[in-house]
N, CA, C and O atoms as a GROMACS GRO file, in nm:
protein
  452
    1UNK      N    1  -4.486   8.840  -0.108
    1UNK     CA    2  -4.609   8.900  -0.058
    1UNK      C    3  -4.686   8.972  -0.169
    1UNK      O    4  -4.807   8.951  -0.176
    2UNK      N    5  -4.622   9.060  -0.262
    2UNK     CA    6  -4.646   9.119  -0.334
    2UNK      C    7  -4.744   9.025  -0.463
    2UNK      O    8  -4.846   9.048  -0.529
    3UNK      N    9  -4.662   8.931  -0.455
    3UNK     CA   10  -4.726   8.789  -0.563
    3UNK      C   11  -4.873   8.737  -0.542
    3UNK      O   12  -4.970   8.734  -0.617
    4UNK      N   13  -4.849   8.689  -0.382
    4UNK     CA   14  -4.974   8.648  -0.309
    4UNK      C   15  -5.081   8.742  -0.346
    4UNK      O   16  -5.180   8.700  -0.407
    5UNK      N   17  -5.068   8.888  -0.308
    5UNK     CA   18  -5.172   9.022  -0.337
    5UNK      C   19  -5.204   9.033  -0.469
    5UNK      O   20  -5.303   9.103  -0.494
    6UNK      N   21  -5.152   8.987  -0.549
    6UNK     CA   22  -5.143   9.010  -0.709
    6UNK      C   23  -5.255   8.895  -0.732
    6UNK      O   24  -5.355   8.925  -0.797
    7UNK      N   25  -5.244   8.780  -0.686
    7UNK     CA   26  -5.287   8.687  -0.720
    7UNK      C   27  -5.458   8.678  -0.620
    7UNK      O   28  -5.558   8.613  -0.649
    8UNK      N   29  -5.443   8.737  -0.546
    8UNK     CA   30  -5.571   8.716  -0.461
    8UNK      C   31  -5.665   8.840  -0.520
    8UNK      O   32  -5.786   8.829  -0.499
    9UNK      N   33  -5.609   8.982  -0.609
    9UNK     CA   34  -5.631   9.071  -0.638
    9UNK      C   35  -5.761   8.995  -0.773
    9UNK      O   36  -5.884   8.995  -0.787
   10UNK      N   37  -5.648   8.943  -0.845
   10UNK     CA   38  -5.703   8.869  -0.990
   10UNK      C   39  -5.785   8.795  -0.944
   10UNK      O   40  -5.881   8.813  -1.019
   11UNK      N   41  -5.829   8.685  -0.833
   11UNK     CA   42  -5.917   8.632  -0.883
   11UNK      C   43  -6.008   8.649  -0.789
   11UNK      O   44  -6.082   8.554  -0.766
   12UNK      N   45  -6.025   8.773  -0.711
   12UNK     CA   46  -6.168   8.852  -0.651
   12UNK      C   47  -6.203   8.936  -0.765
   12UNK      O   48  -6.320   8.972  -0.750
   13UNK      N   49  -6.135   8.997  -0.908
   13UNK     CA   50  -6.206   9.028  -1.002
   13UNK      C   51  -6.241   8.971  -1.066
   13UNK      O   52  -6.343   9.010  -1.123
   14UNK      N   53  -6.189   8.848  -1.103
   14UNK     CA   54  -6.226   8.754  -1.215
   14UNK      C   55  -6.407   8.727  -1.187
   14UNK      O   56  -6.513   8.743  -1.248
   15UNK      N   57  -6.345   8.662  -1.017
   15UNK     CA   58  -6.519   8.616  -0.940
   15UNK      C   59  -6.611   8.694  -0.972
   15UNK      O   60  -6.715   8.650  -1.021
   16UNK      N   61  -6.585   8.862  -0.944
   16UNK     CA   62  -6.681   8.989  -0.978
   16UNK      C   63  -6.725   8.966  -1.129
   16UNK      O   64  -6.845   8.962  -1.156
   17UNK      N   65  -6.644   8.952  -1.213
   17UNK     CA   66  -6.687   8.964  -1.361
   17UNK      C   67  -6.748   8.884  -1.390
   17UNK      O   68  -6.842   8.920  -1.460
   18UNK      N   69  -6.741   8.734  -1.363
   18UNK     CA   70  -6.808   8.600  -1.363
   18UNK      C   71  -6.999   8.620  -1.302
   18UNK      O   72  -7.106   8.599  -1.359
   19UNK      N   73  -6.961   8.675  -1.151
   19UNK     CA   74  -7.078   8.737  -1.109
   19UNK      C   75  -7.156   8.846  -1.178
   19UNK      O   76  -7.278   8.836  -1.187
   20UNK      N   77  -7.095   8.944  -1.223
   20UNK     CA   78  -7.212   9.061  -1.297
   20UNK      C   79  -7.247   8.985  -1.422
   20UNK      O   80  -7.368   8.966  -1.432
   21UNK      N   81  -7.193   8.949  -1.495
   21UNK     CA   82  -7.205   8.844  -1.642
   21UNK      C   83  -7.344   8.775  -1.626
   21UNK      O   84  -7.448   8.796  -1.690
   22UNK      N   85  -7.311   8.661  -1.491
   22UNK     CA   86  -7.404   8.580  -1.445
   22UNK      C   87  -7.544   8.654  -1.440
   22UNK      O   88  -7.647   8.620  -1.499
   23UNK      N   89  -7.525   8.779  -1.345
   23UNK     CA   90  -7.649   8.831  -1.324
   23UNK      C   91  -7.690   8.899  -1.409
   23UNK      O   92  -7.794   8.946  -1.362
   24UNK      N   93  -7.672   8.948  -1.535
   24UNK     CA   94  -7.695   9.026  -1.664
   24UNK      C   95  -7.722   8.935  -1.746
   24UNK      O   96  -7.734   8.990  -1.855
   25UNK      N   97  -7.744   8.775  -1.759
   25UNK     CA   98  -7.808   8.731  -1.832
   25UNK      C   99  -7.967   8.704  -1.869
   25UNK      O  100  -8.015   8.691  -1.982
   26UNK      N  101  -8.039   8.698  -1.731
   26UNK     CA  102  -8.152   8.690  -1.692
   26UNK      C  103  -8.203   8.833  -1.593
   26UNK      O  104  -8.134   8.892  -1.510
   27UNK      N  105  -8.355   8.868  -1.637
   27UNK     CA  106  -8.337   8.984  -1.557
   27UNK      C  107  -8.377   9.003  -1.425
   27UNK      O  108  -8.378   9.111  -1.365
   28UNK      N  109  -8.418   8.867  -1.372
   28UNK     CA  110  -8.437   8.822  -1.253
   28UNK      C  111  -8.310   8.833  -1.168
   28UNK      O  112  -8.322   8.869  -1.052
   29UNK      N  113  -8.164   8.799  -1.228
   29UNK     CA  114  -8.071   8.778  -1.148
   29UNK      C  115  -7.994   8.937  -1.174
   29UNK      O  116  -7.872   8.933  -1.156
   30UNK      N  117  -8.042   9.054  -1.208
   30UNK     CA  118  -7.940   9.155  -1.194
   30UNK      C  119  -7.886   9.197  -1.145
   30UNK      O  120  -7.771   9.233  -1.174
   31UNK      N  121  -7.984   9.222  -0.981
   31UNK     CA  122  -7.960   9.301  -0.845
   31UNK      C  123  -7.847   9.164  -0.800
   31UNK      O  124  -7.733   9.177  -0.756
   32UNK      N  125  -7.917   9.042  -0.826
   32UNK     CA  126  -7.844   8.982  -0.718
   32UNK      C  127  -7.680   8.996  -0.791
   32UNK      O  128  -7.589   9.032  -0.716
   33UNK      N  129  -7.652   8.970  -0.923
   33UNK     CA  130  -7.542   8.980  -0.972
   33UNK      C  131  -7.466   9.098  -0.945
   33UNK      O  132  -7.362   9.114  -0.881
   34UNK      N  133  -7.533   9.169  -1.003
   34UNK     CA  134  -7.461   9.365  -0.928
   34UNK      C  135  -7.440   9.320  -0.763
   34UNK      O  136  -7.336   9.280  -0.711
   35UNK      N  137  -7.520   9.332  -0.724
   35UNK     CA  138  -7.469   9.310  -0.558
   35UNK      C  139  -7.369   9.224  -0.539
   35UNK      O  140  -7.270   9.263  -0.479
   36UNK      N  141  -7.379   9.066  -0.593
   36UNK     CA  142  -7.273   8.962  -0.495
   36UNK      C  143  -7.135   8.978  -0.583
   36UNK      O  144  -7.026   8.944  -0.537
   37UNK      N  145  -7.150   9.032  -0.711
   37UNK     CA  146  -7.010   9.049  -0.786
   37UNK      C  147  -6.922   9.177  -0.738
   37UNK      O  148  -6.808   9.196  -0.780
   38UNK      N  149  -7.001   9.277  -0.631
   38UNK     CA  150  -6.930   9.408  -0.564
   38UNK      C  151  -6.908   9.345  -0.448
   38UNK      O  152  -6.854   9.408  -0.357
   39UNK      N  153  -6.947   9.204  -0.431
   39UNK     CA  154  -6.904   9.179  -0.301
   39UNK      C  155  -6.734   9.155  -0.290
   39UNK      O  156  -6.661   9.175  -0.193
   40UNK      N  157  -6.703   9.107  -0.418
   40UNK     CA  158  -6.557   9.070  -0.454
   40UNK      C  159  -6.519   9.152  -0.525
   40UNK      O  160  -6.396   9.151  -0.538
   41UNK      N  161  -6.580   9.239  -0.588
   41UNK     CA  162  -6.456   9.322  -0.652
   41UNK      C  163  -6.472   9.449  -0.609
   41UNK      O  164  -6.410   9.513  -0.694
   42UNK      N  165  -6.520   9.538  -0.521
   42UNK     CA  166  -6.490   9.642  -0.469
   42UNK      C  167  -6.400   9.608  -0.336
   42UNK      O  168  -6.308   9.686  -0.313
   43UNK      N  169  -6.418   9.513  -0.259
   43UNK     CA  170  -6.309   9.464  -0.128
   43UNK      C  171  -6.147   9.461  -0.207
   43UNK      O  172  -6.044   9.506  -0.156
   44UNK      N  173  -6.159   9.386  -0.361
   44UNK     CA  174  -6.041   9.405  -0.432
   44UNK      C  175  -5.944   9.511  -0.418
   44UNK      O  176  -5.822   9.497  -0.410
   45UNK      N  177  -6.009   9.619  -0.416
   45UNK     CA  178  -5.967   9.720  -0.420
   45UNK      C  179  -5.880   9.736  -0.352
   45UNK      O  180  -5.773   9.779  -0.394
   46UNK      N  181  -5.905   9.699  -0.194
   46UNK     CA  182  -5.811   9.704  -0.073
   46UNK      C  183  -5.691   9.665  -0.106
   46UNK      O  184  -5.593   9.735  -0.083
   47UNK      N  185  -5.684   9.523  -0.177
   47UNK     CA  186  -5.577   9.471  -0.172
   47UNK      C  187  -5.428   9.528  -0.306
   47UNK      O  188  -5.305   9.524  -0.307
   48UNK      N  189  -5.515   9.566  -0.381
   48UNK     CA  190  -5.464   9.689  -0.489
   48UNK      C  191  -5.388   9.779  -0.403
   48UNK      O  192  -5.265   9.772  -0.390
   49UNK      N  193  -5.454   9.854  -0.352
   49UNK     CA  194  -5.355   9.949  -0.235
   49UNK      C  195  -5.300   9.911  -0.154
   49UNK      O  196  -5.229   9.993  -0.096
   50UNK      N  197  -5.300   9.784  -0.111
   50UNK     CA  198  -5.198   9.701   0.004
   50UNK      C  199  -5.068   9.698  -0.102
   50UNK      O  200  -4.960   9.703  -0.043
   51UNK      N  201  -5.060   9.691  -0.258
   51UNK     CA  202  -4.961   9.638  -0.368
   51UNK      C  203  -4.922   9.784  -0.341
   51UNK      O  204  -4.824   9.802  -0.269
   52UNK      N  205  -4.990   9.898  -0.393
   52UNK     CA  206  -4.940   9.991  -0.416
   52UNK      C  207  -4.871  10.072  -0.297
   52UNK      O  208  -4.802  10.169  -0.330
   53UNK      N  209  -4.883  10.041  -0.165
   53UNK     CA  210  -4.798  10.072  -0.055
   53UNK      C  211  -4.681   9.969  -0.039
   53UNK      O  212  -4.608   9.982   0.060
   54UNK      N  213  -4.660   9.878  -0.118
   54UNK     CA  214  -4.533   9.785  -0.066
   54UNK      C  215  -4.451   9.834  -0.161
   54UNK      O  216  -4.339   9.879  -0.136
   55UNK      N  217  -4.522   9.824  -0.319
   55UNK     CA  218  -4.433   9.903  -0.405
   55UNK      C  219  -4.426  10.080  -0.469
   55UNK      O  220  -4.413  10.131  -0.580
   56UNK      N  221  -4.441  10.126  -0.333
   56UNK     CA  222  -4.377  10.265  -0.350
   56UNK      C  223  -4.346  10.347  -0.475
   56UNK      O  224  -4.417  10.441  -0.511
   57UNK      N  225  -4.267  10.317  -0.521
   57UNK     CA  226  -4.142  10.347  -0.634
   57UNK      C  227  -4.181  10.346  -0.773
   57UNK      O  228  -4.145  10.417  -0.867
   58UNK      N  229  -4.299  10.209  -0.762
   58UNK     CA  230  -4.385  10.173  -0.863
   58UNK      C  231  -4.503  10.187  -0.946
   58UNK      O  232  -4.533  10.122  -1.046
   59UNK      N  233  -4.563  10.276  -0.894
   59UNK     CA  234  -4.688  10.289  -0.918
   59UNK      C  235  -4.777  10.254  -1.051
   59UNK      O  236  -4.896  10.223  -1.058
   60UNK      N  237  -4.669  10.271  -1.164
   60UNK     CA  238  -4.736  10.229  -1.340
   60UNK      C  239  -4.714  10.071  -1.344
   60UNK      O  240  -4.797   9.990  -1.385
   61UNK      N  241  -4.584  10.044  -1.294
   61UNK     CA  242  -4.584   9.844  -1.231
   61UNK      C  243  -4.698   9.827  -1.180
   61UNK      O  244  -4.784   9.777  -1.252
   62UNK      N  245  -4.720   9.853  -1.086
   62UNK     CA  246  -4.841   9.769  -1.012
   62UNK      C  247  -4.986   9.772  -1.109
   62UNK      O  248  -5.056   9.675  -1.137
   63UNK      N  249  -5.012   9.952  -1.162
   63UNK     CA  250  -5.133   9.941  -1.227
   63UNK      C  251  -5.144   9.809  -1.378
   63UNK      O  252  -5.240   9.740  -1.411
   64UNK      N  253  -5.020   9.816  -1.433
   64UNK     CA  254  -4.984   9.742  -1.560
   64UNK      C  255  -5.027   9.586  -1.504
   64UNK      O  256  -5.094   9.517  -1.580
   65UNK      N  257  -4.992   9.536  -1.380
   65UNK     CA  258  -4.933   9.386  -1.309
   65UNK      C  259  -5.146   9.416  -1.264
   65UNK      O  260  -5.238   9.355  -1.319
   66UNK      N  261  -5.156   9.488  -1.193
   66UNK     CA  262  -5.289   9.449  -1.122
   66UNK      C  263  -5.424   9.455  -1.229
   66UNK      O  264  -5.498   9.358  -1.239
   67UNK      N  265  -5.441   9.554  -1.290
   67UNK     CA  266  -5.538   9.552  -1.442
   67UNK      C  267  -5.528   9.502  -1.554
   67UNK      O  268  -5.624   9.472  -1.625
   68UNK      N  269  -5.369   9.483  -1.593
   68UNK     CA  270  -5.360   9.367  -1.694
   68UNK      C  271  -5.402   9.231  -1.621
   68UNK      O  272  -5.484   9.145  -1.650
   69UNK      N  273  -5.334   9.243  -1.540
   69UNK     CA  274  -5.389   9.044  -1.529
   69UNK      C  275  -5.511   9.021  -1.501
   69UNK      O  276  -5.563   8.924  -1.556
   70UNK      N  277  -5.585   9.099  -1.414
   70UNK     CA  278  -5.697   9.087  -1.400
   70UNK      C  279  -5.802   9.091  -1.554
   70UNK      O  280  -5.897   9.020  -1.588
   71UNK      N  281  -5.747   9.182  -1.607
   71UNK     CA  282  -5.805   9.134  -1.744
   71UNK      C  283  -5.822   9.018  -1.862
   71UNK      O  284  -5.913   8.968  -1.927
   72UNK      N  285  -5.678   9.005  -1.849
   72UNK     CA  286  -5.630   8.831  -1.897
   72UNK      C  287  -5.731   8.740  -1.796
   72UNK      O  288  -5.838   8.704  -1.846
   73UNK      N  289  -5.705   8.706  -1.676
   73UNK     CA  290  -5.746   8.619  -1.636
   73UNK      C  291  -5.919   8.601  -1.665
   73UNK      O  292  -5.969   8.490  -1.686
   74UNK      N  293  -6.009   8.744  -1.660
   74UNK     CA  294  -6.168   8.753  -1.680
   74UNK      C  295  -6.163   8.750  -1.799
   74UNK      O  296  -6.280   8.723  -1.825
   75UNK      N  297  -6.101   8.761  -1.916
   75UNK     CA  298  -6.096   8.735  -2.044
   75UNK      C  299  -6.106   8.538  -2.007
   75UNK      O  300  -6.214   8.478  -2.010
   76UNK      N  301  -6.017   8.491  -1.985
   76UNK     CA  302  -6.026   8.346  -2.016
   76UNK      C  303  -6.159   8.272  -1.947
   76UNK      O  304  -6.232   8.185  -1.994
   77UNK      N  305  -6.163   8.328  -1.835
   77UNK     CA  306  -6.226   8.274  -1.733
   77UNK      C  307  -6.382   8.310  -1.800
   77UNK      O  308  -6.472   8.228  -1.780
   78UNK      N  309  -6.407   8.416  -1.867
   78UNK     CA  310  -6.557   8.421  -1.925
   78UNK      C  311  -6.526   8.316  -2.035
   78UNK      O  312  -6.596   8.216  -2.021
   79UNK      N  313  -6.438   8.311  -2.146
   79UNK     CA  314  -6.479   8.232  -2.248
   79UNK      C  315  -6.457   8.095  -2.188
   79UNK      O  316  -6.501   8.019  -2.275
   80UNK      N  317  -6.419   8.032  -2.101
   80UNK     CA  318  -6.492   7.909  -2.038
   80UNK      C  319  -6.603   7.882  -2.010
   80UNK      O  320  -6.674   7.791  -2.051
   81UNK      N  321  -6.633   8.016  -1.883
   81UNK     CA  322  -6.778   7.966  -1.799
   81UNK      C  323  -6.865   7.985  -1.892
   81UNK      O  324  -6.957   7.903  -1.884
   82UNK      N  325  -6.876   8.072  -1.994
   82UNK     CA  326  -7.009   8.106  -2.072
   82UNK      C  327  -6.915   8.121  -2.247
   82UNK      O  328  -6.896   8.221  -2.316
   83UNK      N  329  -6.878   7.990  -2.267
   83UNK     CA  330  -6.826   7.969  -2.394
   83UNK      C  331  -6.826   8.046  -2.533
   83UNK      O  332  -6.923   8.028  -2.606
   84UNK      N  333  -6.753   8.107  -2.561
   84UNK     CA  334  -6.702   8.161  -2.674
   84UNK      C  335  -6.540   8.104  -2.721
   84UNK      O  336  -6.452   8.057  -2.650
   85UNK      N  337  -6.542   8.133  -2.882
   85UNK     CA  338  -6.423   8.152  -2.900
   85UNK      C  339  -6.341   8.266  -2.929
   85UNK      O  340  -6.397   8.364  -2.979
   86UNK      N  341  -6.181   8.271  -2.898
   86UNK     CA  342  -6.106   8.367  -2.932
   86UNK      C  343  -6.097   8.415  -3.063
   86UNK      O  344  -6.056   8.311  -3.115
   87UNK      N  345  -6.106   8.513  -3.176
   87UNK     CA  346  -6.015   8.534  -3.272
   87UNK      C  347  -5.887   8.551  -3.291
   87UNK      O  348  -5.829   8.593  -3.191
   88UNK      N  349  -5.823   8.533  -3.383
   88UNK     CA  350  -5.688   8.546  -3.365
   88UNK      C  351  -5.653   8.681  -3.314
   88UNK      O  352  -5.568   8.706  -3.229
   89UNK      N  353  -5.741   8.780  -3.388
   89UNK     CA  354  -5.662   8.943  -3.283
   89UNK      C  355  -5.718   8.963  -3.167
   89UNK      O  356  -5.679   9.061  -3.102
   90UNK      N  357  -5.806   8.891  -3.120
   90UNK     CA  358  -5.865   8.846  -2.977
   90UNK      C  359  -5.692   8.797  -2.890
   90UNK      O  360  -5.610   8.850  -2.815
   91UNK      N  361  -5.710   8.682  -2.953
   91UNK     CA  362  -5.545   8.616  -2.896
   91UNK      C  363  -5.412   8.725  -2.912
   91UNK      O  364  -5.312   8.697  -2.846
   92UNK      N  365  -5.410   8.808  -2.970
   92UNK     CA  366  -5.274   8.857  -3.035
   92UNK      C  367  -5.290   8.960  -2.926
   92UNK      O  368  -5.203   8.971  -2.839
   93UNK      N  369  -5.397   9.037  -2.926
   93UNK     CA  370  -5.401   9.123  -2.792
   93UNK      C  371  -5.387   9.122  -2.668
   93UNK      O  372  -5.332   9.208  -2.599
   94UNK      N  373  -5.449   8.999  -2.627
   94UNK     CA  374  -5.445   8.896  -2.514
   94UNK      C  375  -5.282   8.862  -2.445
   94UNK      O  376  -5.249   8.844  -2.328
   95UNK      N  377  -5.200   8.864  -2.572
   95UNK     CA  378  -5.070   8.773  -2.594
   95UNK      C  379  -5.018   8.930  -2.596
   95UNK      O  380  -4.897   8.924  -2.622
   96UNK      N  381  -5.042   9.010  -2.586
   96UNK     CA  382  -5.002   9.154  -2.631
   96UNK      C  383  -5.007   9.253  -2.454
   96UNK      O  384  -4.921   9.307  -2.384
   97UNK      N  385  -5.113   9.238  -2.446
   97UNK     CA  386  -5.152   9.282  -2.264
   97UNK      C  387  -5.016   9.199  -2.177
   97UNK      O  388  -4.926   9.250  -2.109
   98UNK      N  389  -5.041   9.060  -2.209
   98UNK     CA  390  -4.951   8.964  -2.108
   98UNK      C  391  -4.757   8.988  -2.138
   98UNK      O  392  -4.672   8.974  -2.051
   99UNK      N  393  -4.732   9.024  -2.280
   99UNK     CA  394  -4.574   9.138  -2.300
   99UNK      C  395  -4.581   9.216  -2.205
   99UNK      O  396  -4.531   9.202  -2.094
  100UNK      N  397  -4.685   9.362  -2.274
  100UNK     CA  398  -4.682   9.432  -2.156
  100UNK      C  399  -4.658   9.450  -2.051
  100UNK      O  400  -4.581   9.538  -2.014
  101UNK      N  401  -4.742   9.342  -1.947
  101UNK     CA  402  -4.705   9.328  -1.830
  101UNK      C  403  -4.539   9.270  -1.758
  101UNK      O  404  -4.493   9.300  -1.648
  102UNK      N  405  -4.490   9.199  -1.844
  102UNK     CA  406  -4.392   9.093  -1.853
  102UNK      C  407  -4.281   9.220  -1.811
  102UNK      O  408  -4.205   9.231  -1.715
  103UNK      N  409  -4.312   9.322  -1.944
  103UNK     CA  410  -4.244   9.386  -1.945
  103UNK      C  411  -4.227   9.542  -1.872
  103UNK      O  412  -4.136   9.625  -1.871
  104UNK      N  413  -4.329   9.536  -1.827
  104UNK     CA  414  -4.339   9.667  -1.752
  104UNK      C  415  -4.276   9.586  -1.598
  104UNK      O  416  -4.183   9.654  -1.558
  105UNK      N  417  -4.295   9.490  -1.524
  105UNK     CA  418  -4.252   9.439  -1.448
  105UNK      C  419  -4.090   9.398  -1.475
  105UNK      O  420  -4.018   9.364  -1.381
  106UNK      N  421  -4.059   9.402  -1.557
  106UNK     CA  422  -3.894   9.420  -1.557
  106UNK      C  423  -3.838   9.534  -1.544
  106UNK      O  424  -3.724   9.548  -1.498
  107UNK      N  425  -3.920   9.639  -1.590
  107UNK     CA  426  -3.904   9.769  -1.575
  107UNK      C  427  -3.868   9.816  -1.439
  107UNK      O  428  -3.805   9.916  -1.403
  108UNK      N  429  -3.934   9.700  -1.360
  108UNK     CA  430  -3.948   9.758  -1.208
  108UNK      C  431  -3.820   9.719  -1.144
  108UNK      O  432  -3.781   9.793  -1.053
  109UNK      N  433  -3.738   9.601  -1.180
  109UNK     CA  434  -3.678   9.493  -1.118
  109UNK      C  435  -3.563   9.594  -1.172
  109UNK      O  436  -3.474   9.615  -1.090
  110UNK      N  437  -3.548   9.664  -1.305
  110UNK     CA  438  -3.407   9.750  -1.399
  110UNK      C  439  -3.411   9.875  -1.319
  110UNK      O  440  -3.346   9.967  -1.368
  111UNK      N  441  -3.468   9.898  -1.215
  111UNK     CA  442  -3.469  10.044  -1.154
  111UNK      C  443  -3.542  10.167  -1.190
  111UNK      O  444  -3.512  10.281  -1.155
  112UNK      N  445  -3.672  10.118  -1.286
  112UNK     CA  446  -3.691  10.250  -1.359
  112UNK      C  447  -3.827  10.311  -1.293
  112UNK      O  448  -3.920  10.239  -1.258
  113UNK      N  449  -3.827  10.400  -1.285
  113UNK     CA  450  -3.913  10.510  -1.275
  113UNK      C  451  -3.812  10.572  -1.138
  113UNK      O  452  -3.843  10.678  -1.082
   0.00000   0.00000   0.00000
């Protein structure tokens, strides 16, 4: 369950970031971008606190698992839709966030906090 929420979490922000991006390119599309990109990522929110009531115990897990990935994932997901490339300390950080998480989520599974 916790997975499912994680995963539905990431990509109602990804959508949001994709959306404000979109609408901050042109200044015709701002309002609409600000508006339809809070349409998905402030409801996000909910589901953030649905994580953080299942895992109790957890609270630096979930923030590490729900804002890292969400970051990774709007990191990739912009340099697709609106093409750029990575630098290597672009990647190393990237590759650096996704440890983190790896590892703060074992943290959770070893009993800690």
């Amino acid at each position: 369950m916790v997975a499912l929420l994680l995963a539905a979490f990431w990509a109602m922000q990804v959508i949001a970031a994709l959306l404000i991006k979109w609408g901050s390119a042109v200044p015709g599309r701002w309002w609409w971008g600000f508006f339809i990109g809070n349409l998905f990522g402030a409801p996000s929110l909910l589901l953030a606190m649905k994580v953080y009531g299942l895992m109790k115990a957890h609270p630096n897990v979930v923030l590490a698992l729900a804002t890292g990935g969400s970051f990774l994932f709007a990191q990739l997901a912009m340099a697709y839709f609106f093409p750029s490339r990575f630098t290597v300390a672009q990647i190393a950080g990237l590759a650096t966030v996704g440890v983190g998480m790896v590892l703060a989520a074992g943290g959770a599974s070893a009993g800690g906090s």
